[in-house]
Structure formats: C-alpha cells, structure tokens
N, C-alpha and C positions, 0 to 999 in steps of 0.2 A: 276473247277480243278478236274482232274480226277484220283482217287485215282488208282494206280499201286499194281497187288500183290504183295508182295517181293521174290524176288528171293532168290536161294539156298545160292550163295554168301550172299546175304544180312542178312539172319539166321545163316551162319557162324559166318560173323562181331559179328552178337551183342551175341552168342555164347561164343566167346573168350573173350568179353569187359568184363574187372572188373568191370566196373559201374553197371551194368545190378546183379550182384551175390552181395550175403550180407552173413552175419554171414557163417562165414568159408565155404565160396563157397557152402553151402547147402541152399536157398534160391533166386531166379530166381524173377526177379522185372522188366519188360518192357514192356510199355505202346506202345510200337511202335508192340509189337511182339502179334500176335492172338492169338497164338497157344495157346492150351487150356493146353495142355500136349508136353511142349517142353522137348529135353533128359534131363539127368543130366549132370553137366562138367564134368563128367568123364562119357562118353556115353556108356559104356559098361554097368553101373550099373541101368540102366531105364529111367524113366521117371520124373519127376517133374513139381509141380504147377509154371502156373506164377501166382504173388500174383496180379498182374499190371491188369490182365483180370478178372474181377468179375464172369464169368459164371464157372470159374476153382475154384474159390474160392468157388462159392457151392456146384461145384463138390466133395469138400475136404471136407465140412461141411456136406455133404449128405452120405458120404463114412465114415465120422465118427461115425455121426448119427447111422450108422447100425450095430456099434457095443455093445452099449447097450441097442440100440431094438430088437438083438439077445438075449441077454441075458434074456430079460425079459420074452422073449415068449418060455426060455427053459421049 
C-alpha cells in the first residue's frame, strides 16, 4: 500500500474538524497530519504544534528549553 501525500483539500478537512482542536480551539492533535507546524484556527494569528507529531513536540521542548538557558548565560 502506497502511502499518498495529502492534498490541500485534505489539510483543509482536518483544519476545520473539531476533533482534531482541544481546549478552546488552542491545541491541534492529528496523527494523520505531518505537519510539524500547521497554522492556528484562526490562521491569521500563526502557527501552532501538532501535539500528534513527536518531532514538533521537541521542537516546543527545545524552544522552551532556550529560555532558561538564556537566562543563565546572562
């Protein structure tokens, strides 16, 4: 079985699905979607983790991380 990219349409769909958003539409959760950094539901306002992809979730832990290892090396 040969796995398909998904289409624009298809990042629409899961986009607009409630299931996919959790705690007051801030939070993004699908395992179908790659994207590391899909927009936010209201896509003017940036970007957001999916918590679904592990590689974004260390992205968010590594991006954290550099805020009080700024600190330390003031």
């Amino acid at each position: 079985m040969k796995s398909e990219k998904p289409t624009q349409e298809d990042y629409d769909n899961w986009h607009k699905d409630p299931k996919n958003w959790f705690l007051l539409n801030s939070i993004y959760f699908n395992p179908k979607d790659k994207r590391l950094l899909p927009p936010k539901k209201i896509k003017w306002m940036g970007w957001t983790v999916n918590f679904a992809n592990p590689y974004s979730v260390l992205i968010l832990i590594a991006i954290l991380a550099l805020i009080p290892l700024s600190q330390l090396l003031k």
